[in-house]
N, C-alpha and C positions, 0 to 999 in steps of 0.2 A: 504494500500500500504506500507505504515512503517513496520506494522508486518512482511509482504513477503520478506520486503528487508533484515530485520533484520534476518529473518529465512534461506535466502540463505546465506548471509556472516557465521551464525554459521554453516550452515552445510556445508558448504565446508572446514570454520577450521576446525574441526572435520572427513573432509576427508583428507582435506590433512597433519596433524598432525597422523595420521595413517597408509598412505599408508604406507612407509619408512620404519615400522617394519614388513608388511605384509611378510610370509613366502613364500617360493619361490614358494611352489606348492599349494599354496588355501586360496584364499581371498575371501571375501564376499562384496556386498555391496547392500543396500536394504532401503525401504523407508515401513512408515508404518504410520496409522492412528488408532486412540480409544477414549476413553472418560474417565478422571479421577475423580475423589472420594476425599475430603479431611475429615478428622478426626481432626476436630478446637478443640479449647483449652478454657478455661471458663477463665474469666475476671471478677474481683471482686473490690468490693469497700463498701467501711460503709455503703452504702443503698441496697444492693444484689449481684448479680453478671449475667452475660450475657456469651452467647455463640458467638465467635468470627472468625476468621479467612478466608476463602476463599470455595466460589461455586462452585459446580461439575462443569465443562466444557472438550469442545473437546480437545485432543492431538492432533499433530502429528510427526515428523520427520523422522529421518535418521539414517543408521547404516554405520560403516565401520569396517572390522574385518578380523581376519586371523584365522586360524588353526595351533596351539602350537604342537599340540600331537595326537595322535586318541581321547582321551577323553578332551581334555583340548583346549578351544580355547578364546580370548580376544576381544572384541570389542569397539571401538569411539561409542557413541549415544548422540546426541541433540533431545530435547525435547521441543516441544512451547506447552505451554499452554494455554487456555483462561479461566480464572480463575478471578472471580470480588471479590472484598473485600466484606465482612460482617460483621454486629456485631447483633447478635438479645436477647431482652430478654422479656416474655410473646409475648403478639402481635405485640409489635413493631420492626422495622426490621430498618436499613441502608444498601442499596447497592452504590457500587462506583466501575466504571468499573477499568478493571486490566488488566495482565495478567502476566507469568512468562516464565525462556529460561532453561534449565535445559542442562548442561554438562557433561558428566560421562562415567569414564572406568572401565568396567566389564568384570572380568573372569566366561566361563562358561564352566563348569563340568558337561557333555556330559554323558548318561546313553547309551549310545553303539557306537562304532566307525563311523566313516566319512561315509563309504560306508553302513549303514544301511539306509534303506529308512523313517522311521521313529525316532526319537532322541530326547529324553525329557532331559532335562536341567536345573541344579539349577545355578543361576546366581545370584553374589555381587559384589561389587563395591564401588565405592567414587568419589565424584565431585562437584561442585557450583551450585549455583542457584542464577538466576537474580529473581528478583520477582518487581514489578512494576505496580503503582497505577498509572492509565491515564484518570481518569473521573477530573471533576470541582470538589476546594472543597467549602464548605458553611460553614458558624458559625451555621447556622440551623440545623446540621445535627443533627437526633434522635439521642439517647442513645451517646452524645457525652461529659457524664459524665464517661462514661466507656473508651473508646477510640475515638480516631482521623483518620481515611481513610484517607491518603494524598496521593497528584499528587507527588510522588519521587520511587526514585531505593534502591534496596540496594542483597549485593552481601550474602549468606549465603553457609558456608558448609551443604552436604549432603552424606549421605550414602544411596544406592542402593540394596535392595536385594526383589529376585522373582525367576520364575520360566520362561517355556513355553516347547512348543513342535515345532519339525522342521519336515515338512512332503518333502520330494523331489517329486515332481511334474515334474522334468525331470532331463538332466543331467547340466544342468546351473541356475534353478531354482526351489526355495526353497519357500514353503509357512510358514508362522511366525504365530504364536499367543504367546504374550506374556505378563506376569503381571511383573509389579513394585511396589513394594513401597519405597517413597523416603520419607527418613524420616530425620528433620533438625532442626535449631533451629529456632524459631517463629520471622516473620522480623519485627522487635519492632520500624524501622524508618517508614513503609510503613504501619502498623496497629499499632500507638503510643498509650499506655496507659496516659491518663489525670493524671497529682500530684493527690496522694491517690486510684490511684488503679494498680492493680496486676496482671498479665500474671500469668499463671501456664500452663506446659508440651510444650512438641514439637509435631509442626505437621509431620503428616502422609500423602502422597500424593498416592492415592491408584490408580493405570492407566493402563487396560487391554488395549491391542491393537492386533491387526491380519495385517499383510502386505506381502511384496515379496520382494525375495533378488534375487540377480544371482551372481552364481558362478563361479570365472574364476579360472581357472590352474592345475582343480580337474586331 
């Protein structure tokens, strides 16, 4: 129930922090669901090192958007994740439930104009990321010479960039499939490295999704 509440309040800021610049004749607004991918980071210390970071899980959210130009248009999108911490090295494993809230504004550069019925898209962007460990924590925890899984938040920049395809399925509605990846720097209060060991690179948040917009003003 927290999650859900948490998820309506982001995406209505994200709507209504967007309507205001929509263009006079064609807004978008659409909801969509998929499942993400992370690309974790190795973690070392004077007796080996471990593979770190966060578990594939579902997406979903929300878009709100306008149309800039025939090829050029911007869009609001939140993003909830369910996403548990990790840290594994040989066969031993740590999990500790999570999840994260993903904010971001993207311009996308549209491969044929509004009135084509088909539209492939390169899209980039920039925005924050809430990331947030919500399991119990233990002093038992495995491999807790490498890092620490804690119950806390912490806020991280990200950058945005992917693709997709827009098919029109009629005159107010838009079917979506789209990939991201958001790529940031590793949240080192929510996955703490132990005194004498070492974080190396940034994660990768790899997130296909498919959903439906509707179109008004076209």
């Amino acid at each position: 129930m927290n999650n859900l509440k948490t998820f309506c309040r982001i995406a209505v800021a994200a709507i209504s922090i967007t309507i205001p610049g929509f263009a006079a004749d064609s807004w978008e607004l659409g909801f969509f669901g998929g499942y993400g991918f992370y690309k974790n980071v190795t973690v070392t210390n004077a007796t080996g090192e471990a593979s770190t970071g966060f578990k594939s899980g579902p997406a979903f959210g929300a878009i709100a958007g306008n149309e800039m130009s025939r090829w050029l248009s911007g869009e609001a999108r939140y993003t909830y994740r369910r996403n548990d911490l990790m840290v594994s090295s040989g066969s031993q494993e740590a999990q500790f439930k999570g999840e994260s809230h993903i904010m971001h504004y993207d311009f996308l550069f549209h491969s044929a104009p509004r009135t084509a019925r088909v539209r492939a898209f390169f899209a980039a962007g920039a925005g924050a990321k809430v990331y947030r460990g919500t399991g119990n924590e233990t002093a038992s925890q495995p491999l807790i010479n490498f890092v620490a899984l804690t119950r806390t938040s912490q806020l991280v920049p990200v950058v945005s960039f992917g693709g997709g395809v827009k098919i029109q399925l009629s005159k107010s509605l838009i079917l979506r499939v789209d990939a991201r990846d958001f790529l940031g720097p590793f949240p080192d209060q929510v996955i703490a490295p132990v005194p004498g060991a070492q974080l190396k690179g940034w994660l990768h948040d790899i997130v296909p999704t498919a959903g439906l917009s509707f179109v008004f003003g076209r």
